[in-house]
C-alpha positions in Angstrom: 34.6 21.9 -0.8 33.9 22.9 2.8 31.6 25.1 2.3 28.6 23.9 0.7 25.9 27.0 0.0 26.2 26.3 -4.0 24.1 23.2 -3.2 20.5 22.7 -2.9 19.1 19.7 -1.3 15.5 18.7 -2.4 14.3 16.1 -0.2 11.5 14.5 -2.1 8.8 12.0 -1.0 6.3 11.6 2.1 7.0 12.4 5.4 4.9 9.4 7.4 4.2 6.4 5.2 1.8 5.7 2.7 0.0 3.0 1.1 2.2 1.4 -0.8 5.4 3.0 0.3 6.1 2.2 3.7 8.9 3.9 5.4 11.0 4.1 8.9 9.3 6.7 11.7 11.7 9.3 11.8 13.3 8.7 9.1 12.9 11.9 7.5 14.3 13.7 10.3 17.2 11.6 10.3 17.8 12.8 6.6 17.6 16.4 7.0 19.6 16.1 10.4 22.3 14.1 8.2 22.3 17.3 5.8 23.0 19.7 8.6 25.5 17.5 9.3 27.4 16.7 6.0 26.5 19.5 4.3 26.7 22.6 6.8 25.4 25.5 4.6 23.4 23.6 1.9 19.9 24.8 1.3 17.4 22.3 2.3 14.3 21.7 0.0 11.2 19.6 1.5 9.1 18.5 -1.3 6.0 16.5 -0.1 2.3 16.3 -0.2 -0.5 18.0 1.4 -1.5 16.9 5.4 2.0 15.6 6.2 2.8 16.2 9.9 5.8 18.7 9.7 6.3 19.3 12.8 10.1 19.5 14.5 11.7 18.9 10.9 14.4 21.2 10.1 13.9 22.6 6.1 14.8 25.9 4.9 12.0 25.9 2.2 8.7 23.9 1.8 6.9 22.6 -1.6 3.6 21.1 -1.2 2.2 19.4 -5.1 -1.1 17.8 -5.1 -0.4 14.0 -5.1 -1.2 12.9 -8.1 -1.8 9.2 -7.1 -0.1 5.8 -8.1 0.1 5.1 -11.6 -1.0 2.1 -13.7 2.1 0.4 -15.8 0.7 -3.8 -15.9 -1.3 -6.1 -14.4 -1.2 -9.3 -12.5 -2.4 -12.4 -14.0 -5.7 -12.2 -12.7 -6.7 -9.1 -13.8 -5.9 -6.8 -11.1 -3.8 -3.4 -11.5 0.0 -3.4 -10.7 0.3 0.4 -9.3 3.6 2.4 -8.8 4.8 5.7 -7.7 6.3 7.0 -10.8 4.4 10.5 -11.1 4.7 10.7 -7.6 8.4 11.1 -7.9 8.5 12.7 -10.8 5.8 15.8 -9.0 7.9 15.5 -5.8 11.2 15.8 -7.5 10.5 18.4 -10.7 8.8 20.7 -8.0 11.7 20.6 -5.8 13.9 21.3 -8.6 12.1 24.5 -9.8 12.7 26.3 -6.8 16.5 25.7 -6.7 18.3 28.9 -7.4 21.7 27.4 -6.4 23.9 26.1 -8.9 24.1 22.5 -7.8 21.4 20.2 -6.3 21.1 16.7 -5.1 17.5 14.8 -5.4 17.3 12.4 -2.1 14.5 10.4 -1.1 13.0 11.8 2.3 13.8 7.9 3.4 17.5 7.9 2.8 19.9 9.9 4.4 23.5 11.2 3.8 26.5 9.5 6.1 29.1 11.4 4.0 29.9 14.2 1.3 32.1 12.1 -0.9 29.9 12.7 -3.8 30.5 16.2 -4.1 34.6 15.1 -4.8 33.9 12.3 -7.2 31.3 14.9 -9.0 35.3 16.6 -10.5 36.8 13.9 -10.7 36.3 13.0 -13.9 36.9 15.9 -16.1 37.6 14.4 -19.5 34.2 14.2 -21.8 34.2 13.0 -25.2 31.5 14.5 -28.4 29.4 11.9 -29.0 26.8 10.7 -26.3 27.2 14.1 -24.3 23.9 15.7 -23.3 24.9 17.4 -20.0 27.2 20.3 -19.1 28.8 18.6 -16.2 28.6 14.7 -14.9 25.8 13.8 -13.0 26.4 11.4 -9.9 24.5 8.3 -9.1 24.3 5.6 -7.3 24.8 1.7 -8.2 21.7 0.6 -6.3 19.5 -0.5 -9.0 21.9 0.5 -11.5 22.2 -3.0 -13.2 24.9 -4.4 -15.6 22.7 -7.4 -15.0 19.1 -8.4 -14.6 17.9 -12.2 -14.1 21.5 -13.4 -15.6 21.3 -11.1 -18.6 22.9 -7.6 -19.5 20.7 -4.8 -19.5 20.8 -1.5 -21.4 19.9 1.9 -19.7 19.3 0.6 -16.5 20.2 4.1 -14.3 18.9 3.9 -10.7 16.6 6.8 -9.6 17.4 7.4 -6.1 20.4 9.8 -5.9 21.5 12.7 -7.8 24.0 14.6 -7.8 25.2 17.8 -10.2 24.6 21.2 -12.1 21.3 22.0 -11.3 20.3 23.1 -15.3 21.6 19.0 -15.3 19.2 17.6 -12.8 16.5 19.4 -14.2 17.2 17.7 -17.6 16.8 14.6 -16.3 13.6 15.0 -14.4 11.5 17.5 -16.4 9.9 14.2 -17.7 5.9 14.0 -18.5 3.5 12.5 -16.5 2.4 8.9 -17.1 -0.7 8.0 -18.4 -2.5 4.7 -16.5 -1.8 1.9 -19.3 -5.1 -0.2 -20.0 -5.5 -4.2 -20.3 -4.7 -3.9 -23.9 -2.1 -1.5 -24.0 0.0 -4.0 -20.8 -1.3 -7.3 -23.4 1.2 -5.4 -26.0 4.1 -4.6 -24.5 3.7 -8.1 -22.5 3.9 -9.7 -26.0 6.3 -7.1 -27.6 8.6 -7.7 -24.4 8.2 -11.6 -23.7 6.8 -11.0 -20.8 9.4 -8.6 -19.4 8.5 -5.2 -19.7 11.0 -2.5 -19.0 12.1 -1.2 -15.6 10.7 1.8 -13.9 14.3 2.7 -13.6 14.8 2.0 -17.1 11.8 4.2 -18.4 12.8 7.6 -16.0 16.6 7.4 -18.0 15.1 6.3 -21.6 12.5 9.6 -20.6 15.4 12.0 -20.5 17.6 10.7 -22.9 14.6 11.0 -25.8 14.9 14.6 -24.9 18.5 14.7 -26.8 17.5 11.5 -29.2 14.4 10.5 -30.1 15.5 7.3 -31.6 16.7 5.8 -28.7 14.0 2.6 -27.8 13.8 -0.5 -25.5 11.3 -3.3 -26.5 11.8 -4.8 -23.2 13.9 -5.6 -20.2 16.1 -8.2 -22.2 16.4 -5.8 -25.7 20.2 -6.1 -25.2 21.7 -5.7 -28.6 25.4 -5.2 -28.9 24.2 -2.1 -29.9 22.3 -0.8 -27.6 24.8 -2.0 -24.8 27.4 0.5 -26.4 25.0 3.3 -26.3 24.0 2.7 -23.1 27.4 2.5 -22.1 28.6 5.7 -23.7 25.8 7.4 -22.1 26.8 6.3 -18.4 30.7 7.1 -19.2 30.2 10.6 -20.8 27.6 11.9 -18.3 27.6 10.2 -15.2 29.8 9.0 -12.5 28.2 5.5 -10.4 29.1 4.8 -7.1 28.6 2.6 -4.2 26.6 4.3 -1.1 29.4 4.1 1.0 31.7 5.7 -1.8 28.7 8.5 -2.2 28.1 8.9 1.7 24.9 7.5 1.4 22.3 5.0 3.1 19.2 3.6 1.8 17.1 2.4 4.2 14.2 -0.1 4.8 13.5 -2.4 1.8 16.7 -1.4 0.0 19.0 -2.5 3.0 19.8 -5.2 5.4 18.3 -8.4 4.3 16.6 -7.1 1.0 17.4 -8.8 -2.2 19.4 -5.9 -4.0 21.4 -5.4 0.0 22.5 -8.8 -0.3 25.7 -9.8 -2.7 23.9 -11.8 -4.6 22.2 -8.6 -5.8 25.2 -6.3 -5.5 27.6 -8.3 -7.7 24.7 -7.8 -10.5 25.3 -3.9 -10.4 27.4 -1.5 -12.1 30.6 -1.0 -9.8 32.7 2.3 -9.8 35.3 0.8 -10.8 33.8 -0.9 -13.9 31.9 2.7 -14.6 35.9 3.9 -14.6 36.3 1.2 -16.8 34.1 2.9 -19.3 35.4 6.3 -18.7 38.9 4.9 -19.7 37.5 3.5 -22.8 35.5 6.3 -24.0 36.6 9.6 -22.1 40.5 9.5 -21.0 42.7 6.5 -22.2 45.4 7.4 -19.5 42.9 6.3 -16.5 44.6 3.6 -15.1 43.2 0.0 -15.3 41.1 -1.4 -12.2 43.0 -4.2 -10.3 43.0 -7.6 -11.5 42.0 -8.7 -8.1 38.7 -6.8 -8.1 38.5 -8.2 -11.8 38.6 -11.9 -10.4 36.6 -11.2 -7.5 33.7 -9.6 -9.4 34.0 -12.7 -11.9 33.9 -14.8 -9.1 30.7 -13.7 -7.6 28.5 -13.8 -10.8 30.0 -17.0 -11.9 28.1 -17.6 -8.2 25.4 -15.4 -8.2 24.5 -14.0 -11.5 24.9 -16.4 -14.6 23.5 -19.4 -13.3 19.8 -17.3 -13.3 20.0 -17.2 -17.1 18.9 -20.9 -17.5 15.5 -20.1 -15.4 15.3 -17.0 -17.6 15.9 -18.1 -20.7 13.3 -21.0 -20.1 10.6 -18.5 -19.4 11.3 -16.9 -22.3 11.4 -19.7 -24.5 7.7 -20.9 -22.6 6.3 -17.0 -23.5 7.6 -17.3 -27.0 6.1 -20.8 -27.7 2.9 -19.3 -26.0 2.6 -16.3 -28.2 3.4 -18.9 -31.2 0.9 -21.4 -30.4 -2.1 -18.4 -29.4 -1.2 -16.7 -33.3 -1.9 -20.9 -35.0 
């Protein structure tokens, strides 16, 4: 594709930083200049909050929501409130979304930025679906930052990162039409702490498990570590039948600040924990199209390799927490 007016862009998230989300001056700029630039064409879709300095950035269209705050999802252990940005993104974004009247959009955080279009290729490049565990009309591309195979040394289930989005625009707006989050209380963190060990389920975790209720409302996660066979399976036949995952560089994208450089999840250490394209093509072979080749058996040992370094070795420290939050809860119930 060269030319590139079927897609809408909705940049989503504040311009200049705020508390609790720090972000690069500029930075915003330097996204919708990489649009122009990537995507000569695309319509470009600023969706931010009130008394954000505007000036000199280039958007075809403006959406101002009224911030509706950090949310509430647990506390630390001394009784203080652990607050996130979850209805933020979900405002910022679903606004965004409404006004698209192309038939593909991307959602991009205002602090990342696009260094490519390979995204828009990999989007067709999967054409085979299979019946079960298909909910949209055309694949959905994402990126493998914070999608996790692993999480402290163990599988996890449903784990679908939340920055980058690619597809049908009907698609994107299945994902992100999602409620608002209500503030959890003391009693209602105590519960799923208990119900959960301890480790309550990703932010990331919660958006996908939000859109996929939508098309199955039996589908549930205790916790971070509720990793049945089961649930593994679903998960997986979710990702292979709806999505394509990708690396940044194999999207054309950059994710700046916390999420590169030096930062945990930038490092190998945390890369080698995330879904790779070619495992993702891995599960498009075994669900989807039995013809697709099989990855290399280099990239197999490599990728081995690296979490017998990097990954397993935190299940020990894990599995000891849980066993100490387990005996806890045991000893509190005597």
């Amino acid at each position: 594709m060269t030319n590139f007016k079927d897609i809408s862009v909705v940049v989503q998230g504040p311009v200049q930083s705020l508390k609790g989300r720090e972000q690069e001056e500029g930075i915003t700029q330097k996204c919708l200049s990489s649009i122009r630039t990537f995507l000569p064409g695309a319509h470009i879709i600023l969706s931010t909050w009130p008394d954000q300095q505007l000036a000199g950035l280039d958007y075809d269209e403006l959406v101002i929501s009224e911030d509706p705050g950090p949310n509430i999802r647990n506390f630390y252990s001394d009784g203080q409130p652990q607050y996130y940005n979850n209805n933020r993104q979900i405002v910022s974004t679903l606004a965004g979304l409404r006004q698209v009247s192309t038939p593909y959009a991307i959602k991009l955080r205002s602090d990342n930025y696009l260094t490519g279009n390979g995204f828009v290729e990999l989007q067709s490049q999967y054409p085979k679906r299979c019946k079960s565990h298909r909910i949209f009309r055309e694949r959905v591309v994402v990126s493998n930052v914070f999608t996790r195979r692993y999480a402290k040394g163990f599988k996890v289930a449903f784990h679908l990162s939340d920055f980058f989005y690619y597809g049908l625009t009907e698609d994107l707006l299945a994902i992100w039409d999602l409620e608002l989050l209500d503030d959890v209380s003391p009693e209602q963190a105590a519960k799923a702490n208990a119900l959960a060990h301890g480790f309550i389920i990703d932010c990331t975790q919660m958006f996908w498990l939000g859109t996929l209720k939508k098309f199955d409302g039996s589908i549930k996660l205790d916790g971070l570590f509720d990793n049945s066979r089961q649930k593994l399976e679903l998960s997986d036949g979710y990702y292979a039948n709806n999505l394509v995952i990708a690396s940044p560089e194999e999207l054309g994208l950059s994710l700046k600040g916390r999420f590169s450089g030096d930062a945990r999840i930038a490092r190998q250490k945390g890369k080698c924990a995330q879904w790779q394209h070619w495992e993702w093509q891995e599960l498009y072979r075994r669900f989807c199209d039995p013809e697709m080749p099989h990855a290399p058996l280099y990239k197999k040992l490599r990728l081995f390799g690296q979490r017998i370094m990097y990954v397993y070795p935190a299940r020990l420290e894990t599995a000891f927490k849980l066993w100490k939050q387990k005996y806890k809860q045991s000893s509190a119930a005597l």
